[in-house]
C-alpha positions in Angstrom: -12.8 14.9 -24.6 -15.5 12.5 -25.8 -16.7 9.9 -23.9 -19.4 7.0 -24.4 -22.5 7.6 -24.4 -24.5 6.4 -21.3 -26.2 3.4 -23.4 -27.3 0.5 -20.7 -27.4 0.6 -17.2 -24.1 -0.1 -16.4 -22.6 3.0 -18.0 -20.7 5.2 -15.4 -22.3 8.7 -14.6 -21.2 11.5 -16.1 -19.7 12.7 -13.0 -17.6 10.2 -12.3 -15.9 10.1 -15.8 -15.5 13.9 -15.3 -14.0 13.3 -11.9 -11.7 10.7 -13.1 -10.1 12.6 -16.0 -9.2 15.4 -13.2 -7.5 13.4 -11.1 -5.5 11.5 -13.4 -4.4 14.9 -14.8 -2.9 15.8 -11.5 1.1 14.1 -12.0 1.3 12.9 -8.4 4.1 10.0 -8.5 5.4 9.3 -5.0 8.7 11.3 -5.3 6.6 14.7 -6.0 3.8 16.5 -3.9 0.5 15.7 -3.9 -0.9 18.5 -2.6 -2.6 20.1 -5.8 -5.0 16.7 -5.8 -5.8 17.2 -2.4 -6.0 20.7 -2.2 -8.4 19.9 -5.2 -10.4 17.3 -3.2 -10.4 19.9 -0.2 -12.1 22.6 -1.7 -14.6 20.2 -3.6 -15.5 18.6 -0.1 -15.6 22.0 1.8 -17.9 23.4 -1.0 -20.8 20.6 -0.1 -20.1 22.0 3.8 -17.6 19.3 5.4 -14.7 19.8 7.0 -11.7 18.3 5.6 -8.8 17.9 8.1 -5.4 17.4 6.1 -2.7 15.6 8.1 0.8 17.1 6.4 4.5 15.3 6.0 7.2 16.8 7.9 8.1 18.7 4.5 4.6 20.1 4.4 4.6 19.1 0.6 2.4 16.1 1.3 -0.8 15.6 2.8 -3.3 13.0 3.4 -7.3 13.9 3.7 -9.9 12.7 5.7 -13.0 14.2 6.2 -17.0 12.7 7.6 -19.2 13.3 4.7 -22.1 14.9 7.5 -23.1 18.0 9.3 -21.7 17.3 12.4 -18.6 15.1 12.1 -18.0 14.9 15.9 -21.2 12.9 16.5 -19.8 10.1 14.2 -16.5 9.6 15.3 -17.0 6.0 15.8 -20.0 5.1 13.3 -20.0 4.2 10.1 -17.9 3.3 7.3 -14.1 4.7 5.2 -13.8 4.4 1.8 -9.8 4.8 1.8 -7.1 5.1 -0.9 -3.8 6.4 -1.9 -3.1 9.4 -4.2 0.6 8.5 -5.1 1.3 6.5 -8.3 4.5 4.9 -9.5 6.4 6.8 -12.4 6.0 6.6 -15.6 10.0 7.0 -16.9 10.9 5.0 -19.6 7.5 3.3 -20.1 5.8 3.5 -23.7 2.8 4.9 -23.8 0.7 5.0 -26.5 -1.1 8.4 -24.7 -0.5 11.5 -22.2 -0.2 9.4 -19.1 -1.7 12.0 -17.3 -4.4 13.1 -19.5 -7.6 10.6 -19.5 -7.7 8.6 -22.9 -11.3 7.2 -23.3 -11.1 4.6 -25.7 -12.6 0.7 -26.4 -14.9 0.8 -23.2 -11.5 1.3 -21.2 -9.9 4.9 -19.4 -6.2 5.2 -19.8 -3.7 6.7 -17.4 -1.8 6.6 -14.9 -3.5 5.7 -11.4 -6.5 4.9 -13.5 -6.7 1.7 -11.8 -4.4 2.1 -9.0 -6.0 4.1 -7.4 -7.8 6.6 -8.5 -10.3 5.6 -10.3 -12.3 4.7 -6.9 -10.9 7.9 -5.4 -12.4 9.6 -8.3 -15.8 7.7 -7.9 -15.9 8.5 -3.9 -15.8 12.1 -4.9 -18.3 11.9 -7.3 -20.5 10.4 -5.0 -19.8 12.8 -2.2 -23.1 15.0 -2.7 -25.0 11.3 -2.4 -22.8 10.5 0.7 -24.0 13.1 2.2 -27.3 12.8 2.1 -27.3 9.5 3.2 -25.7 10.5 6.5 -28.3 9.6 8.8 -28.7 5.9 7.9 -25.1 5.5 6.1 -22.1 7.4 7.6 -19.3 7.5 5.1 -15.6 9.0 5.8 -13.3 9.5 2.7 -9.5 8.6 3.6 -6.7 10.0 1.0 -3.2 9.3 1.5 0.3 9.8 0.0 3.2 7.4 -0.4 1.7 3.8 -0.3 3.9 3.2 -3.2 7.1 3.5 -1.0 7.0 3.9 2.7 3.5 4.3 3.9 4.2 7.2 5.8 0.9 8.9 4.8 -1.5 6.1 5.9 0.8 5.9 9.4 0.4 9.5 9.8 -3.7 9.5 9.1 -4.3 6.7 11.1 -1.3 8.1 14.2 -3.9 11.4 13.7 -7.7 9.3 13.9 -6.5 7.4 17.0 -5.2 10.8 18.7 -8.4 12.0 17.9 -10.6 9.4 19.1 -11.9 8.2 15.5 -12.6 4.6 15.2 -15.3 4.2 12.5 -16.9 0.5 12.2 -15.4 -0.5 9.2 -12.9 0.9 6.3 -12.8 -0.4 2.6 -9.5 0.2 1.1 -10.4 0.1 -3.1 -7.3 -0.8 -4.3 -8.3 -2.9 -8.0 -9.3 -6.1 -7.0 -12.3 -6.6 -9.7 -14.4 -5.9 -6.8 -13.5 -9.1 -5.0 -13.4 -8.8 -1.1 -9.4 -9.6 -0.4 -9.2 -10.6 3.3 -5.3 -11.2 3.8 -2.1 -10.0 1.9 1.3 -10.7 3.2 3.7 -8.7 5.1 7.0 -6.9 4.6 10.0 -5.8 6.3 13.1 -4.7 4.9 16.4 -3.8 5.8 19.8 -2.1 4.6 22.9 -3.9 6.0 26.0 -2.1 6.5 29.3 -4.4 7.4 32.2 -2.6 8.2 35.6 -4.4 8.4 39.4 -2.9 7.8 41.2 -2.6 4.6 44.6 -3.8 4.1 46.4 -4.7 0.8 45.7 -7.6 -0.2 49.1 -9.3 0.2 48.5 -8.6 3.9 44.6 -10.2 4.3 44.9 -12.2 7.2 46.0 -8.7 9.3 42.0 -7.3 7.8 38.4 -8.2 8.2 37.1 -8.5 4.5 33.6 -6.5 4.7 32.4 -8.3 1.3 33.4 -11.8 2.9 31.4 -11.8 6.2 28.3 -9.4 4.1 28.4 -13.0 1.8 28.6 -15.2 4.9 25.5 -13.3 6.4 23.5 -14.0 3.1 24.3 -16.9 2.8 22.3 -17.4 6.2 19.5 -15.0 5.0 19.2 -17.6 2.1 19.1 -20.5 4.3 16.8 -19.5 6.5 14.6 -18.7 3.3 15.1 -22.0 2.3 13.8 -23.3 6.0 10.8 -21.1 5.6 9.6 -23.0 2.5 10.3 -25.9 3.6 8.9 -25.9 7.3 6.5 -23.2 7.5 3.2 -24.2 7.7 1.5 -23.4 4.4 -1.2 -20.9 2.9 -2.6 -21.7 -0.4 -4.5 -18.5 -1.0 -1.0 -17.0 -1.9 0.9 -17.7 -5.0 4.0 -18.6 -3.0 2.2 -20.1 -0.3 5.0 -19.4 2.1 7.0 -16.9 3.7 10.0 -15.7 1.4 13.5 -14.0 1.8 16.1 -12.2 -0.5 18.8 -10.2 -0.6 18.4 -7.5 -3.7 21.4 -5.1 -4.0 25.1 -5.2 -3.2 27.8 -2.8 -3.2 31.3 -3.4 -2.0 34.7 -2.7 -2.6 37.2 -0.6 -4.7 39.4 -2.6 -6.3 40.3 -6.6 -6.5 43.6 -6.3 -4.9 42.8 -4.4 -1.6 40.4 -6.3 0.7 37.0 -4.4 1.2 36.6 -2.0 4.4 32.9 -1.7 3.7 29.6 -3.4 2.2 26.4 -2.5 2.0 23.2 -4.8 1.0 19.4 -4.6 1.5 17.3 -7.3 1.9 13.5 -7.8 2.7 11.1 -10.3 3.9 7.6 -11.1 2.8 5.2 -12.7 5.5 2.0 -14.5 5.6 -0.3 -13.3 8.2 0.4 -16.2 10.4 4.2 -16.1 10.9 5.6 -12.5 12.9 8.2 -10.3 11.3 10.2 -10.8 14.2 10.6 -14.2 13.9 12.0 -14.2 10.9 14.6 -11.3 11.2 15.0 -11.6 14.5 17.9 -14.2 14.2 19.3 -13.2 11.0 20.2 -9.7 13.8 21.3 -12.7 16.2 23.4 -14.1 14.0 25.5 -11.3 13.2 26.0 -9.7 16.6 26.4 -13.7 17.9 28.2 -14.8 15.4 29.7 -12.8 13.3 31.1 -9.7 14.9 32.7 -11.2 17.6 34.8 -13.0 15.4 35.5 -9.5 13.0 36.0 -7.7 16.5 38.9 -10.6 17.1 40.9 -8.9 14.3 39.7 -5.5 14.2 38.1 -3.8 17.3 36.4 -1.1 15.2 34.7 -3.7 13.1 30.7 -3.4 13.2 27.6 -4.7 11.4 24.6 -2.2 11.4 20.8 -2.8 10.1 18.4 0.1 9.4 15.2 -1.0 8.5 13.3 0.5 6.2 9.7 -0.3 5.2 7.7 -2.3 7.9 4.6 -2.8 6.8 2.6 -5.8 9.5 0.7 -8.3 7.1 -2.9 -8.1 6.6 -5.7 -10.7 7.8 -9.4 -10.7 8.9 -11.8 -13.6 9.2 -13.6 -14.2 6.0 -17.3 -14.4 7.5 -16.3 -10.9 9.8 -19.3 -8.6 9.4 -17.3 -5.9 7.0 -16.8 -8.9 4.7 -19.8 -10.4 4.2 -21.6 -6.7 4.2 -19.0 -5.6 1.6 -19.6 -8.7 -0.6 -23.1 -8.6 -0.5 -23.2 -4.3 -1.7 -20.8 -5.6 -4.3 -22.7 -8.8 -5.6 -19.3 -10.9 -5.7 -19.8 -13.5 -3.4 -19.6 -15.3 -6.4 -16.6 -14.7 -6.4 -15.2 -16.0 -2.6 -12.8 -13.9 -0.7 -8.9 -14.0 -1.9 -5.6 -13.0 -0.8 -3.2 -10.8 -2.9 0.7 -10.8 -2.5 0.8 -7.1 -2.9 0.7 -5.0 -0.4 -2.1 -2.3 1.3 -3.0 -0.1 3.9 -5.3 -2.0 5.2 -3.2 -3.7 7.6 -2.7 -0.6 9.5 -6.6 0.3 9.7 -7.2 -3.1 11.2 -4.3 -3.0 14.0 -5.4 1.0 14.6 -9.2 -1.3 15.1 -11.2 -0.6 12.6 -12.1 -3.8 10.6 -11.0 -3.7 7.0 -12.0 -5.6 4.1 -9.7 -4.6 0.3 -12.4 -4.2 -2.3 -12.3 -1.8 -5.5 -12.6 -1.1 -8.9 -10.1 -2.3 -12.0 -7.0 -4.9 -12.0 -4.3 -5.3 -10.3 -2.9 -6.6 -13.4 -3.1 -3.3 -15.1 -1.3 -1.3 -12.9 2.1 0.4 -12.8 2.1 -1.0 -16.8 2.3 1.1 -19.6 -1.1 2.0 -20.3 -2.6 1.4 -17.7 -6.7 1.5 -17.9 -9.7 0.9 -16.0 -12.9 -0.3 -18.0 -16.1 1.2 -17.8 -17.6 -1.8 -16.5 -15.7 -1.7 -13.4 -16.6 2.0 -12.9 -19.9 1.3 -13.0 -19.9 -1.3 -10.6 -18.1 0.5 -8.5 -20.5 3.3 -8.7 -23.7 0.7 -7.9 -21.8 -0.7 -5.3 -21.6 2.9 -4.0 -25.9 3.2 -4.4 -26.5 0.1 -2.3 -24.1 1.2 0.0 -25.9 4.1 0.6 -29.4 2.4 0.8 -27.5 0.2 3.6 -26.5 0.5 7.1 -22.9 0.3 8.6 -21.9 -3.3 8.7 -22.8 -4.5 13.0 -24.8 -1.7 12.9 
């Protein structure tokens, strides 16, 4: 494949542009296994003589990675700094592309593909750099971090961080690169969601009063859902770095029913709630689960004893927040020359929530757009690989951020 010639200074090495086209051509959406990238990653790590230790799913057909880039790992179980990213990516089904999705397309001073930007094009440069990483281990301790599934349940960064903490692994600071145009991002909001289940008794429906219409009190309890959304933006105490500066609810799918003439037994509906880092999950769904037991079921119950309203939640994912002037911060925006830029919030989500409450402080800082990914064509330029890449060298000539 041809690729620009290195022209200026800012051109991307070699290395990385070779490292990026390999992982892009490994198909690793979030329904499938990931293993062949980090089998890939494995051996390329083990080969420079670290350790990689792979933390599987229960299916064993997923794995995240995380490995010390030094001689003797144990000795910097709580020093220096992760560089930390997902493998998943979202599908590509029914999208147009005007290339192989999962073949690198070098064209116009951009790379297309999918997970160019989101996220492996700073996955790619980490591994490119892992040679340098490595010799920098004495001043500049850096631990690579690769997960599976951010794109639907977490469960990879849970399990990685579950597996640090068990093994005493608390490095001084992680940088999670999702695409932010290498702006620091110091908060993104929170979410929780939930599949409700209401279960009344059928009858014809010449005979309603003797049932308990399931799609009746599954309305009533969005109805609530949607009010106390309506309290959140007007009451809750606002913060403008988000686009909606507020805490939000909504109620996304519905099923109930079989035909118009018998009254419903059973509905189902999922919901979900986004939070800013200053209001709990639990205080917002906490009292829509009030409601219904409080409420509602006691008056279904009245009618029909076997009557019932169950919640499973699904994702739970705490909202993410650390002090803009926190060491990791400023050190992370001074390596990446963007203080320029301030620090910014995002309303999607990350993993770094769950490396802060695990105590490692976490700053969101990477390569490429957020506003190219999970699109059609998705690209990273050139010129954001190659400040990834310099951020990467005055990392190196750096020391852990505290330290």
């Amino acid at each position: 494949m041809n690729k620009p010639l290195a022209t200026d200074a800012i051109a991307p090495s070699p290395a990385a542009l070779e490292m990026i086209d390999r992982l892009i051509a490994f198909p690793t959406v979030s329904r499938d296994s990931n293993l062949g990238l980090i089998e890939f990653a494995r051996d390329h790590l083990a080969r420079l003589g670290t350790q990689p230790h792979l933390v599987y799913d229960a299916s064993q057909k997923k794995a995240s990675l995380f490995v010390t880039l030094a001689d003797d790992p144990g000795a910097l179980r709580t020093s220096g700094i992760v560089l930390g990213g997902h493998t998943d990516t979202v599908p590509v089904d029914g999208q147009d592309w005007a290339s192989d999705p999962f073949r690198a397309h070098h064209a116009e001073g951009r790379i297309h593909g999918r997970g160019t930007a989101d996220m492996k094009g700073f996955i790619a440069i980490a591994l490119a750099w892992a040679p340098r990483f490595l010799a920098a281990q004495q001043t500049m301790p850096v631990h690579l971090a690769l997960t599976y599934d951010e794109e639907t349940t977490f469960l990879g960064v849970r399990g990685l961080v579950a597996d640090l903490t068990e093994r005493g692994i608390r490095p001084a600071g992680c940088i999670i690169g999702e695409p932010t145009d290498m702006q620091a991002i110091v908060a993104h909001k929170g979410k929780r969601d939930f599949c409700c289940r209401v279960r009344g008794r059928e009858a014809h429906s010449s005979l309603t009063p003797t049932a308990v219409n399931a799609i009746e009190y599954a309305a009533r309890l969005i109805v609530y859902i949607r009010d106390l959304a309506d309290r959140q933006a007007r009451d809750e105490p606002r913060d403008a770095r988000f686009t909606v500066p507020h805490s939000t609810l909504q109620t996304g799918v519905i099923h109930g029913g079989i035909a118009s003439n018998v009254v419903p037994r059973d509905c189902v509906f999922d919901f979900e709630m986004r939070n800013i880092p200053a209001t709990s999950h639990d205080s917002m769904t906490q009292p829509i689960l009030d409601y219904a037991r409080r409420e509602l079921l006691p008056r279904m119950q009245a009618v029909a004893p076997e009557s019932d309203i169950a919640f499973e939640m699904g994702l739970d994912l705490p909202a993410f927040g650390i002090e803009p002037d926190a060491p990791v911060v400023r050190w992370a925006m001074e390596l990446a020359q963007t203080a320029r830029l301030g620090t910014g919030a995002v309303s999607f989500a990350t993993e770094a929530s769950l490396f802060q409450r695990a105590g490692i402080p976490t700053v969101v800082l990477g390569p490429g757009s957020i506003d190219q990914a999970h699109k059609p064509n998705e690209f990273i330029t050139l010129e954001q690989v190659a400040a990834c890449e310099q951020f990467f060298g005055r990392l190196i000539a750096s020391r852990p951020p505290g330290g």
